[in-house]
C-alpha positions, 0 to 999 in steps of 0.5 A: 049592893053594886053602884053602876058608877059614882055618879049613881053613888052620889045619887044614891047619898043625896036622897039619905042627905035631904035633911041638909037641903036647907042648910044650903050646903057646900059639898067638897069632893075629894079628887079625883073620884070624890067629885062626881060623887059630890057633884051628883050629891048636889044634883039632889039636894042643892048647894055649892060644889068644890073640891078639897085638895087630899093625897094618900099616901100609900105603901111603896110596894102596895099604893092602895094601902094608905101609911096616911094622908096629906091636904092643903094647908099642910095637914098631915094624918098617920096611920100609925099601924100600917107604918108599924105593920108594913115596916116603912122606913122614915126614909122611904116615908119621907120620899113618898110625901115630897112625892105627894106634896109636888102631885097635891101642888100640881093638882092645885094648879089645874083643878082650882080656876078660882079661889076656894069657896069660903068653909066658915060658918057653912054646912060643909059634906066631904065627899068621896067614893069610898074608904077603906082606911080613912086617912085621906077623909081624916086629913079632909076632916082636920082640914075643914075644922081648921076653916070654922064650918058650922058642921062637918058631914062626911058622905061615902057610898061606902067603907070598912067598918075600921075607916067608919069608926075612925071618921065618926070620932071626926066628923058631926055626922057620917052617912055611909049606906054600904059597910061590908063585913070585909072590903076588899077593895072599893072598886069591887062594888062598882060596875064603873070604876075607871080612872078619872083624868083631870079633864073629866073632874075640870069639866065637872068642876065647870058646870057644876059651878 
């Protein structure tokens, strides 16, 4: 299976997400590539749109490789095996992170226009364009609990088998349509895999609100 793009993607996740029509749900992208699949998400299914404010945390020599993860109220994840496997030091962790934390605040700044849209009590489905590890959608999960939602759904196009069992011991319910043998990399099952900006995710951040 190949995705056009990600709003196809997220398209594709509201017609398997229907059953959660009712529950009126808050769909929270994570940025930057996460939000038009939440938002396309939303286009089937209702609801309310915003974002969830995640960074990977990636590899010095291999930034696609993520050591963990960080998200708002200062929730950090490890991925203790890449650590341990790639041998980064807590040096050079450490830089990283106080990298990702001013990048994390900086986003906070632009793509928030308002306060946050409240989690207690509301069916909440984290949304993204795909996982190869899961440490920034463990990091969104661990987020969200900390904020009572009535139930925690997360909705990826696609994932490694090894991120999927990972976010199934975190999240209520996982929907993932793709789950090749072998991810090579997310991007490899996309047509349109661009790079967003923070404009295209403000704008749709905008009208979908």
């Amino acid at each position: 299976m190949i995705y056009p793009n990600r709003e196809a993607a997220g398209r594709a996740l509201g017609g398997v997400l229907e059953h959660l029509r009712a529950a009126d749900p808050l769909i929270l992208g994570l940025p930057r590539g996460g939000v038009p699949v939440a938002v396309a998400i939303r286009a089937v299914i209702g609801g309310d749109v915003d974002v969830l404010l995640v960074r990977k945390l990636g590899v010095p020599w291999q930034p696609e490789l993520a050591m963990g993860a960080i998200g708002e109220d200062g929730v950090r994840v490890l991925n203790a095996d890449v650590v341990r496997s790639t041998g980064v030091s807590p040096a050079e962790f450490a830089e990283i992170e106080e990298l990702e934390r001013a990048e994390l605040e900086r986003r906070r700044q632009v793509l928030r226009s308002a306060a946050p849209i409240p989690l207690k009590d509301r069916t909440v489905i984290i949304a993204d364009d795909g996982m190869a590890t899961g440490a920034t959608a463990a990091a969104a999960c661990e987020i969200a609990r900390m904020h009572e939602p009535r139930r925690v759904v997360v909705a990826i196009p696609v994932s490694s088998p090894e991120a999927l069992q990972r976010i199934r011991a975190l999240a209520d319910e996982v929907i993932c349509p793709l789950i090749p043998r072998h991810l090579g990399g997310v991007g490899g099952v996309y047509r349109d895999f661009h790079q967003l900006d923070d404009d295209e995710v403000v704008a749709l951040l905008t009208e979908s609100r």
